[in-house]
C-alpha positions in Angstrom: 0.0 0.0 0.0 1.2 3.6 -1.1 0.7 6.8 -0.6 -0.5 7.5 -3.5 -3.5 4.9 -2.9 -5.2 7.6 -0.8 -8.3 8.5 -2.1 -8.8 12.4 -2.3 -12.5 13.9 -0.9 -13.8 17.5 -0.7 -16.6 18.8 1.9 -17.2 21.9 3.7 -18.4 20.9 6.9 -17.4 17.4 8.2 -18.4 16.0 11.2 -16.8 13.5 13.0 -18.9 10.8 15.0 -22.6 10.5 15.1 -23.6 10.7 19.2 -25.4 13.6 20.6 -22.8 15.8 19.5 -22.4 15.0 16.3 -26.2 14.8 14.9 -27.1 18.0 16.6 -24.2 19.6 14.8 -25.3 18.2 11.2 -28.8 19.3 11.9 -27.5 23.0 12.9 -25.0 23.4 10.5 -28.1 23.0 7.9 -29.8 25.4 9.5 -27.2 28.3 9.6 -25.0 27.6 7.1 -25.2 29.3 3.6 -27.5 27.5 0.7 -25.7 25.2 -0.8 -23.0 24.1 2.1 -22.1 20.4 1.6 -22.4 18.5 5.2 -20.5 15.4 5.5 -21.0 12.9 8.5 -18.3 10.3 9.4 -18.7 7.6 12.1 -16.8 4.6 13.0 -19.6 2.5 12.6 -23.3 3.0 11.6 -25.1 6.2 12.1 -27.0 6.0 15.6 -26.2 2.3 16.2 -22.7 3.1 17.9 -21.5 5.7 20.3 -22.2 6.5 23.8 -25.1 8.6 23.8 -27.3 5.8 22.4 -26.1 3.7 25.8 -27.4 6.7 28.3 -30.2 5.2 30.9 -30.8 7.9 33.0 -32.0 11.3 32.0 -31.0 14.8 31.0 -30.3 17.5 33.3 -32.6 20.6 32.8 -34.2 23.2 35.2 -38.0 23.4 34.1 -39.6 25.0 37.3 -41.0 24.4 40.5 -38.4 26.1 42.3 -35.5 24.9 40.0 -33.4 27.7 38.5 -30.8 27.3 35.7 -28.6 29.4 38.7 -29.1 26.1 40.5 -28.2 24.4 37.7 -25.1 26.1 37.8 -24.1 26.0 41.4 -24.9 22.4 41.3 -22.7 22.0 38.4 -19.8 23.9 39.5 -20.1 22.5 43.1 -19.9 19.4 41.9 -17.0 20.1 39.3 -14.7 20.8 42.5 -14.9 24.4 41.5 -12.5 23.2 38.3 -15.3 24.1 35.9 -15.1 26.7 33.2 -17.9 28.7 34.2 -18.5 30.3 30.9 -19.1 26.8 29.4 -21.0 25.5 32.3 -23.2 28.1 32.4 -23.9 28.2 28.6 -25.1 24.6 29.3 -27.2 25.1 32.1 -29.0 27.7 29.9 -29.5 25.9 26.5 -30.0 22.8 28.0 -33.9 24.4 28.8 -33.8 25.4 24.9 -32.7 22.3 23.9 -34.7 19.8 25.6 -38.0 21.8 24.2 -36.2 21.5 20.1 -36.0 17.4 21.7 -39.6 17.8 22.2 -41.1 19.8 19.7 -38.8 19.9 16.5 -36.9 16.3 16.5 -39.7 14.7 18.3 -38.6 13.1 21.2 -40.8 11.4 23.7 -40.1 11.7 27.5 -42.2 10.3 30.6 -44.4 12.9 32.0 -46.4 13.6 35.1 -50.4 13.3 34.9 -50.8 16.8 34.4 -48.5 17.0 31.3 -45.2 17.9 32.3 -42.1 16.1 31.7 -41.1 14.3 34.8 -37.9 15.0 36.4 -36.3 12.0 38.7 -33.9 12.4 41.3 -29.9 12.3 40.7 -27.5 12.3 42.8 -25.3 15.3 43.8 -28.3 17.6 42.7 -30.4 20.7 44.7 -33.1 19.6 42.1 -34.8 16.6 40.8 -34.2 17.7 37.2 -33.4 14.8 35.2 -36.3 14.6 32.4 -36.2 11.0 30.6 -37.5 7.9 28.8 -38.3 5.3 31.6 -34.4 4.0 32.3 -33.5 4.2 27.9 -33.5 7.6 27.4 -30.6 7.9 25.0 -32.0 5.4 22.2 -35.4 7.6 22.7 -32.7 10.6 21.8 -30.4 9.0 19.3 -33.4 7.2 17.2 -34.9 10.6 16.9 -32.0 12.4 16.2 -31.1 9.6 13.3 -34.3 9.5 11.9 -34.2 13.7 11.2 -30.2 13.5 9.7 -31.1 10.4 7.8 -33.9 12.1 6.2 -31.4 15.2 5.5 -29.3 15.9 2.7 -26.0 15.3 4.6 -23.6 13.3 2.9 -22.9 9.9 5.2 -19.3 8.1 5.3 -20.5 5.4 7.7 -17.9 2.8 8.6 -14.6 5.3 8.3 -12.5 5.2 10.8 -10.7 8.7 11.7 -6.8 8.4 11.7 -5.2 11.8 12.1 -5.9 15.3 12.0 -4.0 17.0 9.0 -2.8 20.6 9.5 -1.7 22.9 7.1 2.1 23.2 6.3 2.7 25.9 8.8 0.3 24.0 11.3 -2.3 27.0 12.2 -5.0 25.6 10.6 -6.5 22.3 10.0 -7.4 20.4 6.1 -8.5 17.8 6.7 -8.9 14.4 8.3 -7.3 10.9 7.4 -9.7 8.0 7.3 -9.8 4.7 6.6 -12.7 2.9 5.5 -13.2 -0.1 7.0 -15.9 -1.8 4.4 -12.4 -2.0 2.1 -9.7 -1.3 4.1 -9.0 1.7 1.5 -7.5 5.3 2.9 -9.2 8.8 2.2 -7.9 12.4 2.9 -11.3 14.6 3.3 -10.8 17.9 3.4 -13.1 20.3 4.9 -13.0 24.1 5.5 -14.7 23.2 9.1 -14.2 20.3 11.0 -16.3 19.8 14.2 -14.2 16.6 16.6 -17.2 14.6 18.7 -16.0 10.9 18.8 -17.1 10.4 22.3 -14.5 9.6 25.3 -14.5 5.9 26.3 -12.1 5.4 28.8 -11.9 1.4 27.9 -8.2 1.0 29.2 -9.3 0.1 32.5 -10.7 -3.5 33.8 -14.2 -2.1 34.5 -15.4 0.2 31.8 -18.9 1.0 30.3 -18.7 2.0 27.1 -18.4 -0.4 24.0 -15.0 -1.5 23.1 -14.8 0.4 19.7 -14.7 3.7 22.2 -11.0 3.9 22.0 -10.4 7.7 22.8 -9.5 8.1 18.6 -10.3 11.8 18.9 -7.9 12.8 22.1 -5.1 10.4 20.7 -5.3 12.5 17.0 -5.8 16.2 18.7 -2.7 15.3 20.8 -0.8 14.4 17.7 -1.8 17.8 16.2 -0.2 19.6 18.9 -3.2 20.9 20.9 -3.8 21.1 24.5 -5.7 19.2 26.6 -7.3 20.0 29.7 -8.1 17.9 33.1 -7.2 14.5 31.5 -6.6 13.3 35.4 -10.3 13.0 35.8 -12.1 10.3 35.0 -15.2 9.3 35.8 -16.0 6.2 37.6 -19.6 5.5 37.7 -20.1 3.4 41.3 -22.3 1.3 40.0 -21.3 -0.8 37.2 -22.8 -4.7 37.3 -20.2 -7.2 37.9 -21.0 -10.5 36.0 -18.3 -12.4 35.7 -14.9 -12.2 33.3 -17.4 -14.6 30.9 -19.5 -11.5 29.7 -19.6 -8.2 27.9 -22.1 -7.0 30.6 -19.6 -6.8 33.4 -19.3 -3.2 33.7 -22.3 -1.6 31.8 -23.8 0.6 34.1 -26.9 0.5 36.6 -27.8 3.9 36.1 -28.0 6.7 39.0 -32.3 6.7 39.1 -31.8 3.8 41.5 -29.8 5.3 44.0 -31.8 8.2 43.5 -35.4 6.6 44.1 -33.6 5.4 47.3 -31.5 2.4 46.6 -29.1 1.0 48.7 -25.5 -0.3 49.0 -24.6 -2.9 50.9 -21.7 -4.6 52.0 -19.8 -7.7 52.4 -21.4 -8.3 55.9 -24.9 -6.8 54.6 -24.9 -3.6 56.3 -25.7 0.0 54.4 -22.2 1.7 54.8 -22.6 5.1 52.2 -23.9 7.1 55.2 -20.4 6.4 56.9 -18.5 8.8 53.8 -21.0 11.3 53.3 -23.9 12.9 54.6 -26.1 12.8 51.7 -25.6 8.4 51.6 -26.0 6.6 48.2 -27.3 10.3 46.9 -23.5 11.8 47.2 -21.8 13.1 44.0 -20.8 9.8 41.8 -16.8 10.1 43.0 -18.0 10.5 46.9 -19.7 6.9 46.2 -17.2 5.4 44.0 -14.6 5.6 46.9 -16.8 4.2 49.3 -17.3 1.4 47.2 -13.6 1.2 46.4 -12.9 1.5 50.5 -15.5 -1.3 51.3 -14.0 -4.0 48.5 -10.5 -3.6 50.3 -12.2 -4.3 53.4 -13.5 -7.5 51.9 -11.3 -10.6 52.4 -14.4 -12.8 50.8 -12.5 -13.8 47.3 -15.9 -14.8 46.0 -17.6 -11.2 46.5 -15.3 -8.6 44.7 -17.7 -5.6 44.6 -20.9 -4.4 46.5 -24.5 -5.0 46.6 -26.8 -2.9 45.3 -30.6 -3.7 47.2 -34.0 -2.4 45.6 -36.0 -4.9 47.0 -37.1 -2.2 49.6 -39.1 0.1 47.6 -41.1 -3.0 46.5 -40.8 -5.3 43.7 -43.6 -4.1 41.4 -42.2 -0.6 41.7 -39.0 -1.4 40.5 -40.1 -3.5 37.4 -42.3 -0.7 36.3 -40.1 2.1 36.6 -36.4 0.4 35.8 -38.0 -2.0 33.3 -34.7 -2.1 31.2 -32.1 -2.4 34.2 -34.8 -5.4 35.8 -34.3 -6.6 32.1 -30.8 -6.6 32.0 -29.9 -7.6 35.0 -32.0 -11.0 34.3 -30.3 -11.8 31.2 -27.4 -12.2 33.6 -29.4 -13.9 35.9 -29.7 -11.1 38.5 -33.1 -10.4 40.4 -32.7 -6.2 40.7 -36.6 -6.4 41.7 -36.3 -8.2 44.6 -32.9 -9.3 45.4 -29.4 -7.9 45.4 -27.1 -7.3 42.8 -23.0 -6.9 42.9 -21.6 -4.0 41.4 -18.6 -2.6 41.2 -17.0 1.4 40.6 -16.6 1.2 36.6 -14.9 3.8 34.1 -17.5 6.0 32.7 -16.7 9.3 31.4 -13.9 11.5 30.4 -14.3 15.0 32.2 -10.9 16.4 30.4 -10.0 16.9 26.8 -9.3 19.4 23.9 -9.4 23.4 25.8 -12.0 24.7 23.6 -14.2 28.3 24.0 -17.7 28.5 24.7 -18.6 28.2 21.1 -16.5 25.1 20.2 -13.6 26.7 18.7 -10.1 25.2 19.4 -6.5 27.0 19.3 -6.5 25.3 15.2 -8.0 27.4 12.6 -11.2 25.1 11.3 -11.4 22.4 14.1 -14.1 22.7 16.7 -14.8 20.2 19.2 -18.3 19.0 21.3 -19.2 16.7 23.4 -16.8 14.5 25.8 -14.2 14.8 23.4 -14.3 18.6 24.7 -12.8 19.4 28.4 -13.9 22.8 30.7 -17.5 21.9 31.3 -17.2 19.8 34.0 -14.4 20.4 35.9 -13.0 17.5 38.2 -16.5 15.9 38.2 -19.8 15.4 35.9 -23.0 15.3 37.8 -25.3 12.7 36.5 -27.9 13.2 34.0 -24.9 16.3 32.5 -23.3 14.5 29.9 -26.2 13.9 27.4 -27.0 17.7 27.8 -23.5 18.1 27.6 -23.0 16.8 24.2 -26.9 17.8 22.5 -26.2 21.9 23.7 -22.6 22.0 23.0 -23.1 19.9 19.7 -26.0 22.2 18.5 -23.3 25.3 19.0 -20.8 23.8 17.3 -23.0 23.1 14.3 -24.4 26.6 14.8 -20.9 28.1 15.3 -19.4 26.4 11.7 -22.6 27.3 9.8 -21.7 30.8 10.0 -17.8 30.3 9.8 -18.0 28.4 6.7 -18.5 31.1 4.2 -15.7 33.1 5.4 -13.1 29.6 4.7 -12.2 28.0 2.2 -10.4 24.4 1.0 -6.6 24.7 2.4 -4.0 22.4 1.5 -2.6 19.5 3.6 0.8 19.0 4.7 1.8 16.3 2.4 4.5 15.1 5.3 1.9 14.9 8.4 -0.4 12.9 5.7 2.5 10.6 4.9 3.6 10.4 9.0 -0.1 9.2 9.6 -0.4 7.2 7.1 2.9 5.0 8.1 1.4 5.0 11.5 -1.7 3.4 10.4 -0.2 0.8 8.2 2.6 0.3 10.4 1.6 -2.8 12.1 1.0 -4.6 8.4 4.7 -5.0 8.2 5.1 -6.8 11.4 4.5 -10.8 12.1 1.1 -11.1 13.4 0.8 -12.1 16.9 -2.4 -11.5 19.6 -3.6 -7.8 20.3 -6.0 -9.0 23.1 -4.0 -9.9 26.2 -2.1 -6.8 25.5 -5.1 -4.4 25.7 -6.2 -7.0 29.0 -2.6 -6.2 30.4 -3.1 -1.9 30.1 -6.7 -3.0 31.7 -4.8 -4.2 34.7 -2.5 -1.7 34.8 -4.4 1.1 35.0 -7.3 -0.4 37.2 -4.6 -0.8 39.7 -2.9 1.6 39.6 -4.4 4.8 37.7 -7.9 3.7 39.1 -10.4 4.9 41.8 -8.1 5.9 44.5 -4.3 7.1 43.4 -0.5 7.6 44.8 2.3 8.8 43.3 4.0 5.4 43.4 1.2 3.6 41.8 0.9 5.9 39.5 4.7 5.5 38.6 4.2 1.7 38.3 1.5 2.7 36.3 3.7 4.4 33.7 6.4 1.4 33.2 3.3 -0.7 32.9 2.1 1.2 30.1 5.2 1.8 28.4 5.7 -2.0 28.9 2.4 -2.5 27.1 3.0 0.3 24.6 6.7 -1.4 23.3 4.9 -4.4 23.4 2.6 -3.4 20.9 5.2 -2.4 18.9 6.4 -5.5 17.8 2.9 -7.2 16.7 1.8 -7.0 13.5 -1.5 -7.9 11.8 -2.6 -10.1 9.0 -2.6 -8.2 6.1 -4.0 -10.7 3.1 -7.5 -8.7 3.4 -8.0 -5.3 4.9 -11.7 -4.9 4.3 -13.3 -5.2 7.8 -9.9 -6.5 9.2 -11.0 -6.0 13.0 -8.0 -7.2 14.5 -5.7 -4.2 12.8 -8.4 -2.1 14.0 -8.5 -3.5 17.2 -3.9 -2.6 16.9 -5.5 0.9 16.1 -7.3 1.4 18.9 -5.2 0.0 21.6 -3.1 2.3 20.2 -5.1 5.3 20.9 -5.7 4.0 24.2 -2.1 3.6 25.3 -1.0 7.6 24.0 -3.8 8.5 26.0 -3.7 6.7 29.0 0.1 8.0 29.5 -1.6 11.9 29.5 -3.8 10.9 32.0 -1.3 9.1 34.2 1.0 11.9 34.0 -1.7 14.6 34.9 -2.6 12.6 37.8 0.8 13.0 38.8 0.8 16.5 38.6 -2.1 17.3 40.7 -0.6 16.6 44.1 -4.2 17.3 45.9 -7.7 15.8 45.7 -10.2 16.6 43.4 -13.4 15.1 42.7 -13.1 12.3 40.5 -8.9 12.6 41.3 -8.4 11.3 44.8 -4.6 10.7 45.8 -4.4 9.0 49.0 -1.0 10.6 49.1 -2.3 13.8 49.2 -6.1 13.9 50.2 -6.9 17.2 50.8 -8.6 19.8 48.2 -6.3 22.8 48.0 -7.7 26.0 48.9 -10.9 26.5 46.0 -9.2 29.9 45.4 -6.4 28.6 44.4 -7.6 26.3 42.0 -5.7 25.2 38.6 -6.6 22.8 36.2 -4.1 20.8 34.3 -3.1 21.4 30.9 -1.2 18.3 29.1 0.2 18.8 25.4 3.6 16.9 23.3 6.6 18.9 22.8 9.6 17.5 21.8 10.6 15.6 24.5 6.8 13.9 25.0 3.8 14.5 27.0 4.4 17.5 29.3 1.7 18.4 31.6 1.4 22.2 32.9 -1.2 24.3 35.1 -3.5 27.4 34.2 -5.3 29.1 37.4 -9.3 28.5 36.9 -11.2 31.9 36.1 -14.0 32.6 38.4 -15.7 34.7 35.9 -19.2 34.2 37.5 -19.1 33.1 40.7 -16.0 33.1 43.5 -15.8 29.8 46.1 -17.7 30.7 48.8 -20.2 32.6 47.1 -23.6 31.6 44.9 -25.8 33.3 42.0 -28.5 31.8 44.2 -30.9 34.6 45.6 -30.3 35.4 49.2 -32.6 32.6 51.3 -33.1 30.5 48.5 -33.2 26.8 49.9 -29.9 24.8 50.1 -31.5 22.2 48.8 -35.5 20.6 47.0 -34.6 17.3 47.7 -36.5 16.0 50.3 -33.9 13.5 52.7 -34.3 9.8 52.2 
C-alpha cells in the first residue's frame, strides 16, 4: 500500500462521529450555514447504532420549574465540578439545556415520561439541589439517538459510515487544519477529506481500564489524534467512575455496563460484604453523594473484603417494592436478568466502573479550538465539567454543545475555504496506520487485557504517586509491546483485529496523558483522589491541568481557573433560597 493509494475527498463541513454531539451539529449546520454548504458525517460505525449517547439510561439535566433555576443548575454543576469548571461553558449549558430539551420535544420529536398533568417528569440524581433529570423510563438515550437519526437520515447530509478517523492534517505551517485521514473499513482503502470546518465529537470511552462502560470500539480516537496535532488538553486526570457498574463475571460483555443513577436516586441502597448499608459512613447525603464520593466508598469497602468470591458491593431495591421497580427500571430489571440477576427483589454486585472523560481538547464557549477550522463537542471537549460530571450532565452536555458547534461552523463556513494539507503529516499518519501490516502477526487481546490491569490498579479509583509510577512502566511496557505485533494483512476490508492494533493504540498515548496529569495534581479533586495527598487545596487557588507533546513527550502544565461568574464561597443563588428541594431519604 502507497501513498499515493489515498483517495482524495472534498466537503465543507465534516463531522466527526454521530452521538449527541455530532447529529445536533449536522442538523445545525443545515440550519445556519449558507444554501448550498455540503455536510458530510463520518462515524466509526453506523449512524445512531454506535457511540455513547445511544447507551445513556438515565436522563437529562434541565431546570424546568418548581423552584429549579438554571442558577441552581449552575451551582450544582460547579459545586460538583470541585470548582475546576469553566464557568463560561458550564453556564452556557445550564442555559441551552432548557432550549434544547423543548427543540427534543417539539422539532426532532422526542418522547419523555411525563407527570399526569402533562409535564415532563424530572427523577432524582444524585449530587443535585433539584430533581431535574427529564427521561424515557431507564432508555432515554436510544429515545434521543433514534430521533436524532431518523431527522439527519432524512437530510441531505452526505454519510461516510464505517470510516475510521486516523489523524488530523494541518496545514504546512500548522495553524490551521485540512483535513482528516480515514480509513474505510468496508475495504480497508485510505481517504484524505478535506473540509473548510471540522467539528471533533468521537465520544470519550475510557476502555483502558478493567471495568469500563462504554463499547469496546470507544478507543479515545479523537484525544489520541488532537494530541498528535499539537493541541492542548485540559483535566485529562479525571475520570469518571460510575459506582455502580454490574459485575457478572470475566465470561460477559455485561460486566461493567452501568446500573444507572435513578436507583440510587429513588432510594437504593449499597450494601456490603457483611450486609450492612455503609454510604452514610462517607458522606452525609448516603447513596445520593456526587458519583466520586460513592465510587470511593465502594472502592474503601472492596479492600475491606477478604471474601475472594464477592469482589464488589451490593446494590438492594427490594425495599421500595418489587412491582415498583419493574415498572419504573424496566430495562435495568431486564438486563440484570439476562445475567441472571433479580434487581426487583434481590441484590445485585456491582462494582465502581470507568465512565466518562471530564478532560480533553481546551476549547471556547462556542467550540472553537486553538486550530483554525477544528471545533470540538461533546466529551471529546474538556472545561464543562471540571473535576467531576454530575449525572444526567453528559447527554445535555454533548446535545447543547453539539447544536453550537453546528451553529458556530454554519456561519464560519463562508468566510473559509479548501486549504492544502501538509503532504509530510499525511505521509507520518499514514505509516502509522499501516505500520503494524509490516510486522509478524501475533495477539492484540492480552495486550489491551494487560493496560486493563495496569491502569485499574494503579491509575484507578483511588491514586499515589507510586502507583501511578508503576502505572507508567506498565504502560510503556504495554506500549513497546505493541510495537512488535503485527496484523494479518492478506484482506484489509473489515480486518477487525488491525483495528483493534489501532485502537489500543489510541488508548495507550492517551492513557500516559492521564497518568502523568494525575501526577501533577498533588491534591484531591473530585473524581482525582490521591491518598497521598487527600486534601482539596484552597478552591481559590484552583488550577486545572493542561497536558500537550513537545519535543521531548507529553508534558503536563497548570493554568489558574477563572471565576468569571461566581467566587468559592459565594452563589448566584438569591439570598434565602433553599440549600437544597430534595427531600432526605
Amino acid at each position: 500500500m502507497r501513498i499515493s493509494d489515498i483517495e482524495r475527498h472534498d466537503t465543507d463541513i465534516l463531522i466527526l462521529g454521530t452521538g449527541g454531539a455530532g447529529l445536533f451539529a449536522a442538523l445545525h449546520a443545515q440550519q445556519t450555514a449558507p444554501e448550498g454548504t455540503k455536510i458530510t458525517i463520518a462515524v466509526k460505525g453506523l449512524i445512531g447504532k454506535c457511540g455513547c449517547t445511544r447507551m445513556v439510561q438515565g436522563g437529562y439535566n434541565v431546570a424546568l420549574g418548581g423552584g429549579d433555576t438554571v442558577e441552581r443548575h449552575f451551582m450544582d454543576t460547579i459545586n460538583g465540578g470541585k470548582w475546576l469548571p469553566n464557568q463560561d461553558m458550564a453556564w452556557r449549558l445550564c442555559e441551552q439545556a432548557v432550549v434544547r430539551i423543548r427543540e427534543l420535544e417539539n422539532e426532532v420529536g422526542c418522547f419523555f415520561d411525563r407527570n399526569k398533568d402533562g409535564s415532563l417528569h424530572q427523577k432524582a440524581f444524585a449530587g443535585q439541589t433539584a430533581d431535574r433529570t427529564v427521561h424515557k423510563g431507564d432508555l432515554t438515550g436510544i429515545e434521543i439517538i433514534n430521533r436524532l437519526m431518523e431527522k439527519v437520515l432524512a437530510s441531505g447530509v452526505e454519510k461516510l459510515q464505517e470510516h475510521r478517523a486516523v489523524g488530523l492534517i494541518p496545514t504546512k505551517d500548522g495553524s490551521a487544519l485540512a483535513g482528516v485521514l480515514m480509513i474505510d473499513m468496508r475495504t480497508g482503502k485510505f481517504r484524505l477529506v478535506r473540509a473548510k470546518t471540522v467539528m471533533m465529537g468521537t465520544g470519550g470511552g475510557p476502555t483502558m481500564y478493567k471495568y469500563h462502560t462504554p463499547s469496546g470500539d470507544k478507543t479515545m480516537d479523537g484525544l489520541a489524534m488532537a494530541l498528535r496535532a499539537g493541541l492542548s488538553l485540559r483535566d485529562m486526570e479525571m475520570v469518571q467512575f460510575h459506582p455502580t457498574g454490574l459485575l457478572a463475571g470475566d465470561h460477559t460483555r455485561m460486566t461493567g455496563t452501568v446500573l444507572e443513577e435513578g436507583l440510587r436516586g429513588a432510594g437504593g441502597q449499597l450494601i456490603n460484604h457483611s450486609g450492612a448499608r455503609f454510604m452514610f459512613d462517607y458522606d452525609g447525603k448516603g447513596e445520593r453523594a456526587t458519583r466520586d464520593v460513592v465510587s470511593r466508598g465502594i472502592y474503601a469497602e472492596m479492600r475491606k473484603n477478604n471474601n475472594p468470591e464477592q469482589e464488589g458491593v451490593f446494590i438492594s431495591m427490594s425495599h421500595l417494592g418489587p412491582d415498583f421497580v419493574r415498572k419504573k427500571f424496566k430495562g435495568m430489571v431486564q438486563r440484570c436478568a439476562d445475567s441472571g440477576f433479580d434487581l426487583a427483589a434481590g441484590k445485585v454486585e456491582v462494582v465502581p466502573t470507568a465512565h466518562y472523560f471530564m478532560g480533553g481538547v481546551i476549547v471556547d464557549v462556542d467550540t472553537r479550538t486553538a486550530m483554525e477550522g477544528l471545533y470540538v463537542a461533546g466529551e471529546d471537549a474538556g472545561g464543562a465539567h471540571g473535576s467531576n460530571r454530575l449525572g444526567g450532565n453528559g447527554v445535555a452536555n454533548s446535545t447543547v454543545y453539539g447544536g453550537i458547534a453546528g451553529d458556530t461552523m454554519g456561519r464560519d463556513v463562508g468566510a473559509m475555504s479548501l486549504r492544502e494539507p501538509d503532504e509530510d503529516v499525511l505521509a507520518a499518519e499514514f505509516e502509522r496506520a499501516i505500520y503494524p501490516l509490516s510486522k509478524k502477526p501475533d495477539l492484540v487481546l492480552p495486550l489491551r487485557k494487560q493496560l486493563q490491569e495496569v491502569m485499574w490498579e494503579e491509575v484507578g479509583v483511588m491514586r499515589t504517586a507510586a502507583g501511578m509510577e508503576r502505572g507508567l512502566k506498565g504502560i510503556a511496557e504495554v506500549s513497546n509491546a505493541l510495537m512488535d505485533i503485527g496484523v494479518d494483512d492478506a484482506n484489509l476490508a473489515f480486518n477487525l483485529t488491525w483495528h483493534d492494533w489501532l485502537n489500543l493504540r489510541s488508548l495507550c498515548d492517551v492513557s500516559e496523558v492521564v497518568t502523568k496529569a494525575g501526577i501533577a495534581r498533588e491534591n484531591s479533586r473530585g473524581a482525582h483522589f490521591r491518598e497521598d495527598f487527600p486534601e482539596p487545596g484552597a478552591m481559590e487557588d484552583s488550577e486545572f491541568t493542561v497536558a500537550r507533546i513537545d519535543g521531548n513527550g507529553v508534558k503536563v502544565g497548570r493554568e489558574p481557573v477563572q471565576f468569571t461568574i461566581v467566587r468559592p464561597g459565594e452563589t448566584v443563588l438569591p439570598e434565602g433560597a433553599p440549600e437544597t428541594l430534595v427531600a432526605a431519604q
